[in-house]
Structure formats: structure tokens, C-alpha cells
C-alpha positions in Angstrom: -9.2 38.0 1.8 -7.6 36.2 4.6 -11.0 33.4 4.2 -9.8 33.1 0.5 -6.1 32.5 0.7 -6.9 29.6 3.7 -9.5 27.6 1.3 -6.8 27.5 -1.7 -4.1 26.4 0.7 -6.6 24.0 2.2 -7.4 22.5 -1.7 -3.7 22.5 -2.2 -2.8 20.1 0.7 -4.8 17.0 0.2 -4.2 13.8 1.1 -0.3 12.7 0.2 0.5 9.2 0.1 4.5 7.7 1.1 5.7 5.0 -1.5 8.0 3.6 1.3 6.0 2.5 4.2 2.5 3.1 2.4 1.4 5.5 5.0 -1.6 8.4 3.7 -1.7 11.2 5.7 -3.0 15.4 5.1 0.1 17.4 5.6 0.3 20.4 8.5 2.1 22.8 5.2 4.0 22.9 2.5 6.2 21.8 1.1 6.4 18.0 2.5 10.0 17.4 2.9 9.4 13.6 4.8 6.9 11.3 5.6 6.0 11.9 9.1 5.7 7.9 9.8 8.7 6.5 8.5 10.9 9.7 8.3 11.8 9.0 4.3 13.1 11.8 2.2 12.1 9.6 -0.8 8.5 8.7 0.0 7.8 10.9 -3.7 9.6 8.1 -5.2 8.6 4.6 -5.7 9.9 1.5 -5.0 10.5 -0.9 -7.9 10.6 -4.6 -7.1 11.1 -7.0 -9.9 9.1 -9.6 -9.5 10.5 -13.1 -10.2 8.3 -16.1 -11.2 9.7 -19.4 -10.0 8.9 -23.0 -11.4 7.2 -24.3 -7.9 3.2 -23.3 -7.5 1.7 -20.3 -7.5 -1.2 -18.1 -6.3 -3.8 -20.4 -8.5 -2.3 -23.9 -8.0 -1.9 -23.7 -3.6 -5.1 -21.2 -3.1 -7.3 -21.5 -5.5 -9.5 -24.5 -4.4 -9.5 -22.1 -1.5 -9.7 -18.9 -2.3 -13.7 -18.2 -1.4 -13.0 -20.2 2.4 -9.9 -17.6 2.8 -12.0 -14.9 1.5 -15.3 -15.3 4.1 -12.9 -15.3 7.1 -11.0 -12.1 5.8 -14.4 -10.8 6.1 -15.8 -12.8 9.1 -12.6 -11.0 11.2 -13.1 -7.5 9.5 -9.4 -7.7 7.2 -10.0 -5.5 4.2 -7.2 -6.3 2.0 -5.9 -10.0 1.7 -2.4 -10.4 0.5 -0.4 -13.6 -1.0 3.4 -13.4 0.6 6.1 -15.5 0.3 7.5 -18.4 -1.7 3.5 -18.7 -2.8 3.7 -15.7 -3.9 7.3 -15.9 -5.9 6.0 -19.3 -7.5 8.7 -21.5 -5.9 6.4 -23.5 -3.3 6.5 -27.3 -3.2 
């Protein structure tokens, strides 16, 4: 009985992921009152960000002669996910 009741508990408590500081982790129990990285009570809820498109260039216009150079050293040093940041990313660089 004891054997039974561990394996649904076990199913029940998979992986949770925080919205906040984009931490995964498998709980200890339930119920998950904070993320145990950056101590939110709101890592449940997401975190809307409008995005704003300026008149400068973009991702396509500054990177995209690039793109397969940037994308062979990302995987020459081992990064797994490449991100755009900044005023390239907003649109607005000159």
C-alpha cells in the first residue's frame, strides 16, 4: 500500500518551472508555495512584457549577414540557446 501511495505522489510532483527567474526544478512536496531559486510567491504567474518595435534596425537588418558565423561559434563554445538583447532587439539600433 505504502509502495502505491509513494509512485502517485512521485507522478504528481514533476518537474515545475518559475516564470520569474526561469529556473526548472522537481519539488521536495506539495504544495509549492515559492521557487526555491529566486524565493517568488508568483513564479505560477507569468510575466508579460510588451514588446515595442522601434524605427532603427532590427534582428534581420544588423545580424542577418551574420547570423550562420554567430551561430557556429554558439556551438564551437558549447552555448545552447543564442539570444538577441538590447536596442537590436527593440528595433531602435543605428
Amino acid at each position: 500500500m505504502q509502495i502505491a501511495l509513494w509512485a502517485m505522489a512521485a507522478e504528481s510532483l514533476a518537474d515545475i518551472h518559475c516564470y520569474r527567474c526561469i529556473y526548472t526544478w522537481t519539488p521536495r512536496r506539495a504544495p509549492v508555495r515559492m521557487c526555491p531559486r529566486c524565493k517568488s510567491r508568483l513564479w505560477i504567474v507569468p510575466k508579460v512584457r510588451p514588446i515595442h518595435v522601434g524605427t532603427g534596425l532590427g534582428i534581420p537588418e544588423v545580424l542577418g549577414l551574420h547570423r550562420d558565423r554567430v551561430l557556429a561559434l554558439a556551438k564551437r563554445y558549447g552555448a545552447k540557446r543564442v539570444r538577441v538583447f538590447g536596442s537590436v532587439r527593440r528595433g531602435e539600433a543605428n
